[in-house]
C-alpha positions as CSV (number, residue, x, y, z in Angstrom):
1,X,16.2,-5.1,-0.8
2,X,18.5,-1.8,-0.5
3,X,21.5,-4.0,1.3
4,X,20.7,-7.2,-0.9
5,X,21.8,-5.3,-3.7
6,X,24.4,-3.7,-1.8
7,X,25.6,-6.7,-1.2
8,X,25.5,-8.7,-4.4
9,X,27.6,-5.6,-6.1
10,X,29.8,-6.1,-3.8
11,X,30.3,-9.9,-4.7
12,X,30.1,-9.3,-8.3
13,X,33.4,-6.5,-7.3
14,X,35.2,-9.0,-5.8
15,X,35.2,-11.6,-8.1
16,X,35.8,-9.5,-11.1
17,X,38.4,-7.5,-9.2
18,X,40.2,-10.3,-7.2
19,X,41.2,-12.5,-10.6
20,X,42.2,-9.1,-12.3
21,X,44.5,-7.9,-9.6
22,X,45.8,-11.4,-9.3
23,X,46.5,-11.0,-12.9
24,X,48.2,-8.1,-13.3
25,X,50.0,-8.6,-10.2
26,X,51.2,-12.7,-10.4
27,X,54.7,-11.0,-11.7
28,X,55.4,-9.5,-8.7
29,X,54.2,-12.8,-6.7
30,X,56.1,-15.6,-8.8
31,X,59.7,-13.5,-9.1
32,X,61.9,-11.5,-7.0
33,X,64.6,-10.2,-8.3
34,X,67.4,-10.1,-6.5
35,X,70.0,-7.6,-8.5
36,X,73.9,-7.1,-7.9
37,X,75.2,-4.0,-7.7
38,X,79.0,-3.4,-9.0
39,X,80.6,-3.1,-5.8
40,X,78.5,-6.2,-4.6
41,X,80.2,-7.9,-7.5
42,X,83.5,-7.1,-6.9
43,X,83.5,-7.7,-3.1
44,X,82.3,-11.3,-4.3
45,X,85.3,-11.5,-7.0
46,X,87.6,-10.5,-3.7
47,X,86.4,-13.2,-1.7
48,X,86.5,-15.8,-4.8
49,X,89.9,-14.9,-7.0
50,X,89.0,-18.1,-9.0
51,X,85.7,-17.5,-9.7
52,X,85.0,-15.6,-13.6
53,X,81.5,-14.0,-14.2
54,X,80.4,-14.6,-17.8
55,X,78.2,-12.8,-20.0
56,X,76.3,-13.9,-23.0
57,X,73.7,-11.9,-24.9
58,X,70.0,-13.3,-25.2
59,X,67.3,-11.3,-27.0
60,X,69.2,-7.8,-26.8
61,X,70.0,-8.8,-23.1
62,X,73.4,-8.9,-21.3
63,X,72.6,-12.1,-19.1
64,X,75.4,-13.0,-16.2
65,X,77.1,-16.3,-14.2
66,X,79.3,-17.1,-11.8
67,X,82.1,-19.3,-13.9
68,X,83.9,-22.2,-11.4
69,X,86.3,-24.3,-13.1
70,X,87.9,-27.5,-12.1
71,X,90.4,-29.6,-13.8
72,X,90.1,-30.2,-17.4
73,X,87.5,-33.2,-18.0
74,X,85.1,-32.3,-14.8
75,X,81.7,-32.2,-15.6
76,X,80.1,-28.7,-15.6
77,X,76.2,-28.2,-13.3
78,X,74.5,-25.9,-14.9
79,X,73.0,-24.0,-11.3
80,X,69.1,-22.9,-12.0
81,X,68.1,-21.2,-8.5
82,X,65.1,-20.1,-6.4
83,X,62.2,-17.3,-7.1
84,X,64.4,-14.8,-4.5
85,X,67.9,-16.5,-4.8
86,X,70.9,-14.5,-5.3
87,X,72.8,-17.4,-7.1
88,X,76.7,-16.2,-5.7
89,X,76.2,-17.7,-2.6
90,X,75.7,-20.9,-4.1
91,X,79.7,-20.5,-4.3
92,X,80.8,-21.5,-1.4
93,X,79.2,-24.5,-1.2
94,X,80.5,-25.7,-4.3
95,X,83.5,-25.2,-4.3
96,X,83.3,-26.7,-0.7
97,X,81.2,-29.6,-1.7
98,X,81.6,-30.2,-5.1
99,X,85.0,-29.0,-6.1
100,X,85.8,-31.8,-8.3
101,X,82.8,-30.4,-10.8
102,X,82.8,-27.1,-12.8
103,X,79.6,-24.4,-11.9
104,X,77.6,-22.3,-14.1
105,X,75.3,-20.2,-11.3
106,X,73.5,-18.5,-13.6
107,X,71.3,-15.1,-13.1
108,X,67.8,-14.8,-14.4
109,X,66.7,-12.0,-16.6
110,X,66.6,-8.7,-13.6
111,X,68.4,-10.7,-11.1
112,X,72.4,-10.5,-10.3
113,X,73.6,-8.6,-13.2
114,X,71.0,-9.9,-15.5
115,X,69.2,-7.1,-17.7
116,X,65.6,-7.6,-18.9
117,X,62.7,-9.0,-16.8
118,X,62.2,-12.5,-15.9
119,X,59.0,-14.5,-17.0
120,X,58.7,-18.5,-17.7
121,X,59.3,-18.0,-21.4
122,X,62.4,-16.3,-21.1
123,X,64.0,-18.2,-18.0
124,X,63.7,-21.5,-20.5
125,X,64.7,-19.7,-23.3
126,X,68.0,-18.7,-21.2
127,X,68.6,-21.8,-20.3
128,X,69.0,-23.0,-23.7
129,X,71.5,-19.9,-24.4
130,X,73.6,-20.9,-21.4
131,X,73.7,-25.1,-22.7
132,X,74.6,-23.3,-26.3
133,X,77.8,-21.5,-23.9
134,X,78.5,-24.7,-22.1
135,X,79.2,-26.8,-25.4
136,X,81.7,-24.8,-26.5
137,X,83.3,-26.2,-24.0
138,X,81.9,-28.9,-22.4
139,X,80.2,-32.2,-24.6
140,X,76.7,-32.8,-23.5
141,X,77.5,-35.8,-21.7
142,X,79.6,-33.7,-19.3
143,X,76.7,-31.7,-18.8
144,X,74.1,-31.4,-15.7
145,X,71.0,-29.7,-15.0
146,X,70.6,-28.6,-11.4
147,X,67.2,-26.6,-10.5
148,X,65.8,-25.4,-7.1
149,X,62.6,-24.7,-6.8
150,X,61.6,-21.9,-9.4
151,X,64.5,-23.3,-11.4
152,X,63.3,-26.9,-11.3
153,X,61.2,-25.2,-14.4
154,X,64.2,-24.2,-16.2
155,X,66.4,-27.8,-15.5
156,X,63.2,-29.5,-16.8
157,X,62.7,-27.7,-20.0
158,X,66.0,-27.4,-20.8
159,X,66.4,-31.6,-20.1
160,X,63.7,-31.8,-23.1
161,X,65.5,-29.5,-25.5
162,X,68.8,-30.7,-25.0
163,X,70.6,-34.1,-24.0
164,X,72.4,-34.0,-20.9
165,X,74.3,-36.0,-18.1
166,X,71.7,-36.1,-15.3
167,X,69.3,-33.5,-14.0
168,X,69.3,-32.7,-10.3
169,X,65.8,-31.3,-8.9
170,X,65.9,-29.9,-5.3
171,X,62.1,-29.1,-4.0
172,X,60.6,-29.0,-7.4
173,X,56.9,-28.6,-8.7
174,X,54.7,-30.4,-11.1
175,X,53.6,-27.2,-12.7
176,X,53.0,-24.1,-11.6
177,X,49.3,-24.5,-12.4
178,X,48.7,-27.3,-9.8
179,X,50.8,-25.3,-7.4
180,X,48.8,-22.2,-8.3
181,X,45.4,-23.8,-7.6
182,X,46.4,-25.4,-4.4
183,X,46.4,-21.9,-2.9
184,X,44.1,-20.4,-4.7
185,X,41.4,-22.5,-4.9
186,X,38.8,-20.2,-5.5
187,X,40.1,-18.7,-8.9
188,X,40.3,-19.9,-12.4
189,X,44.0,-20.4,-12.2
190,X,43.9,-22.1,-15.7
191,X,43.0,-18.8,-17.0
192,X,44.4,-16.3,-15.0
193,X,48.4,-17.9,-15.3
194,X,50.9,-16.6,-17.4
195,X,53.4,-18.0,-16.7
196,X,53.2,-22.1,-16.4
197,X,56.5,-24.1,-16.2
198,X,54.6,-27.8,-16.7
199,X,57.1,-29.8,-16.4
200,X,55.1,-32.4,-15.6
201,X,54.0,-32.8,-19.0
202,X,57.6,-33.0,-20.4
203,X,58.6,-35.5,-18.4
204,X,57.4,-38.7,-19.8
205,X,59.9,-37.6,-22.5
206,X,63.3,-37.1,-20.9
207,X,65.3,-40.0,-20.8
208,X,68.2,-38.0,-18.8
209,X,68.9,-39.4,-15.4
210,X,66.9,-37.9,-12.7
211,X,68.1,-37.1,-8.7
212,X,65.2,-35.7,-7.1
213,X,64.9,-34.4,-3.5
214,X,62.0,-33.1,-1.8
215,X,61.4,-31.7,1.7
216,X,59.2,-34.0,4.0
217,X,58.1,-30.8,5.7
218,X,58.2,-28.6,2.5
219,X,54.8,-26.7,3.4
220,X,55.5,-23.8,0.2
221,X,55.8,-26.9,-2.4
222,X,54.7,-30.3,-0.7
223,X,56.6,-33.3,-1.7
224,X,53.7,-34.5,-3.4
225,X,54.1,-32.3,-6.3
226,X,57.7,-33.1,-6.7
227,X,56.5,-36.8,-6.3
228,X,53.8,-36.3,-8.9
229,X,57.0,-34.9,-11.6
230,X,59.1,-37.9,-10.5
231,X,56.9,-40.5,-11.1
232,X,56.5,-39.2,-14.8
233,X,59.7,-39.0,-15.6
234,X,61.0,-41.1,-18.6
235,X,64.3,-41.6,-17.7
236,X,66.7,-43.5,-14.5
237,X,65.3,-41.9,-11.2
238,X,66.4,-41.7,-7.9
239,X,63.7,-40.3,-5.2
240,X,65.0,-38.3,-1.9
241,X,62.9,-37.2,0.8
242,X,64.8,-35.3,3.3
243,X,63.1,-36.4,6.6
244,X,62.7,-32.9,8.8
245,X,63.9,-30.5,6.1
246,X,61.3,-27.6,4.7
247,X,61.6,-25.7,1.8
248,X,64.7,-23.8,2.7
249,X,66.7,-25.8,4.8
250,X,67.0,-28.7,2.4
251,X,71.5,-28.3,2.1
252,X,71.8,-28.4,5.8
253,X,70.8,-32.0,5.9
254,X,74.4,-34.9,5.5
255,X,72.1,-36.6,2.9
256,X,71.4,-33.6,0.6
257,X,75.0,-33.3,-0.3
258,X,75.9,-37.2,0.1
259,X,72.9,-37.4,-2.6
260,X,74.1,-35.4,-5.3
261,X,77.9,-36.7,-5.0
262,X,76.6,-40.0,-5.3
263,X,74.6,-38.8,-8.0
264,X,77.4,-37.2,-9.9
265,X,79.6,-40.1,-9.4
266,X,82.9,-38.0,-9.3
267,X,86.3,-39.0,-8.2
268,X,87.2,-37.9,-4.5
269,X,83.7,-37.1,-3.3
């Protein structure tokens, strides 16, 4: 009897304690901040004499972007990157593939030279500040959405607040929720989450144009969960799947790039 009850505290522990650390530790999970220091900033302003960093205020934070400009009447992609993604190398390749376009890589609450802490209300709450900094500019039908991974949460959400050009989704999710509760199973998910992203539930109201691509061999977001936010999706859609590609090694493929060219529809690309 001794180790029966031995042994049934020792469940009852483990599923109080599992959820709870899950809880107070999902933060530290779901985001990794990846912050710029000064001289990592300059170095990058070296290298890129034509790129500007911008800074706009949201909340009482300074947030930051990488600013690439092309010729007046390019359209501007507004850049929403990964979980761990250090948005200036996302430079390059712009400029290399997509020069005829203007950039907004922007930097999430703690990451690049973002202040504050990032969580899913204030990356979509960003995201509308930044759309508010491209019209001064820009008009909305100059304006994209482009989200990888993490950031397919923030293109989404800001596509149902705000009209735009297109929306470009690279690897995206459903919602976090199903995403959540495809690896762990054994918790109440629903409960425990705090931070949600369900795209999936606005998308049967955006009629923006969509470009999705997904990794056939994506095994951190299977294509099925980008398929499942794709086939809700209101608006014009065009469906990718990257034969051989996984989660990170979608841009190396001719058709990623070829895709979203096609999809922007500029001159010269």
């Amino acid at each position: 009897m001794d180790l029966l009850l031995a042994a049934g505290k020792v469940a009852v522990a483990v599923a109080i304690g599992l959820p709870l650390v899950v809880y107070l530790l999902q933060d530290r999970l779901l985001f990794h901040p990846y912050p710029l220091h000064e001289a990592q900033r300059a170095e990058i302003l070296k290298r890129h004499p034509a790129v500007e960093e911008v800074f706009i205020e949201s909340d009482g934070y300074k947030l930051h972007a990488w600013h690439l400009k092309a010729p007046g009447g390019a359209p501007l992609i507004l850049y929403f990157g990964g979980n761990a993604e250090d948005v200036s190398w996302m430079i390059d390749d712009a400029r290399s593939e997509a020069p005829r376009a203007s950039w907004l890589l922007v930097s999430y609450r703690g990451y690049g030279a973002s202040e504050g802490s990032p969580s899913a209300a204030s990356i979509a709450a960003d995201a509308v500040k930044w759309h508010d900094y491209a019209l001064k500019e820009f008009r909305p039908s100059q304006i994209f959405a482009f989200g990888r991974s993490l950031g397919s949460g923030a293109a989404v959400r800001l596509a149902a607040e705000r009209p735009l050009s297109g929306v470009i989704l690279v690897t995206p999710f459903d919602s976090l929720s199903a995403l959540a509760k495809r690896y762990y199973w054994y918790l109440p998910v629903g409960l425990l989450l705090r931070h949600r992203f369900d795209s999936v539930d606005l998308a049967p109201k955006i009629t923006a144009p969509l470009l999705c691509l997904a990794a056939a061999q994506d095994s951190l977001i299977p294509p099925e969960h980008a398929r499942r936010l794709f086939d809700a999706w209101a608006g014009p859609k065009q469906w990718v799947l990257l034969a051989g590609a996984d989660h990170n090694s979608t841009d190396g493929l001719p058709a990623f790039w070829a895709s979203i060219k096609a999809f922007l529809a500029l001159p010269g690309m």
